[in-house]
C-alpha positions as CSV (number, residue, x, y, z in Angstrom):
1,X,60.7,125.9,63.6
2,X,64.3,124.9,64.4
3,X,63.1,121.7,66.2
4,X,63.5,119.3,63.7
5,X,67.2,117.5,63.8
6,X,70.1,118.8,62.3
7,X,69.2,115.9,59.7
8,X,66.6,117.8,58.5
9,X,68.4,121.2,57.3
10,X,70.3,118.7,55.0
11,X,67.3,116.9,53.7
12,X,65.9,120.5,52.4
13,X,69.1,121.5,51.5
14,X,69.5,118.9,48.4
15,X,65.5,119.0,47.7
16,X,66.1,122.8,46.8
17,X,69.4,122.0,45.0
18,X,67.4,119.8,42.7
């Protein structure tokens, strides 16, 4: 599961902040 780009982690880390 830790494939995706270290894009990613950020993405999901705002869409669970909102």
């Amino acid at each position: 599961m830790n494939q995706l780009p270290p894009r990613a982690c950020q993405w999901s880390r705002r869409v669970r902040l909102r």
